[in-house]
C-alpha positions, 0 to 999 in steps of 0.5 A: 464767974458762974453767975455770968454763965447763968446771966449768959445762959438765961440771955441765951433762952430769951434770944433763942425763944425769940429767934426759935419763934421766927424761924419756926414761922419762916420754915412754916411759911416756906412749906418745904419740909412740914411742921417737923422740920419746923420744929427741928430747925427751932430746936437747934436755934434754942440749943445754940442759943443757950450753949453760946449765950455766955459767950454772946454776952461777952462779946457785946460786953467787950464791944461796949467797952471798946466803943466807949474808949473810942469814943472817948478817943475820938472826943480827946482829939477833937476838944481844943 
């Protein structure tokens, strides 16, 4: 079970680096508040991240698994 959370959290970093990186460019691109609020935005995208970053794969893992047995579903009452 730890070894997910520390998959969960890596995959946490990577999505928030990525997401961190687009929204730092948008708040910059807005000129509303500087480059600090920039950076402020970013690191609360960063930290989200990595705190729910377990959860997130979770999640998707679930989803997967729930549409696989659909469609499975699905092919069991179309076959003949």
């Amino acid at each position: 079970m730890a070894m997910f959370f520390w998959i969960g959290t890596a995959l946490g970093v990577v999505a928030g680096m990525l997401h961190a990186s687009l929204v730092f460019r948008r708040r910059l691109a807005e000129g509303s508040g500087g480059i600090a609020e920039a950076v402020y935005f970013a690191a609360w995208t960063i930290a989200l991240w990595i705190m729910f970053g377990a959860y997130v794969m979770a999640f998707w893992i679930v989803g997967l698994i729930g549409m696989a047995l659909s469609r499975i579903g699905r092919r069991a009452r179309v076959a003949p």
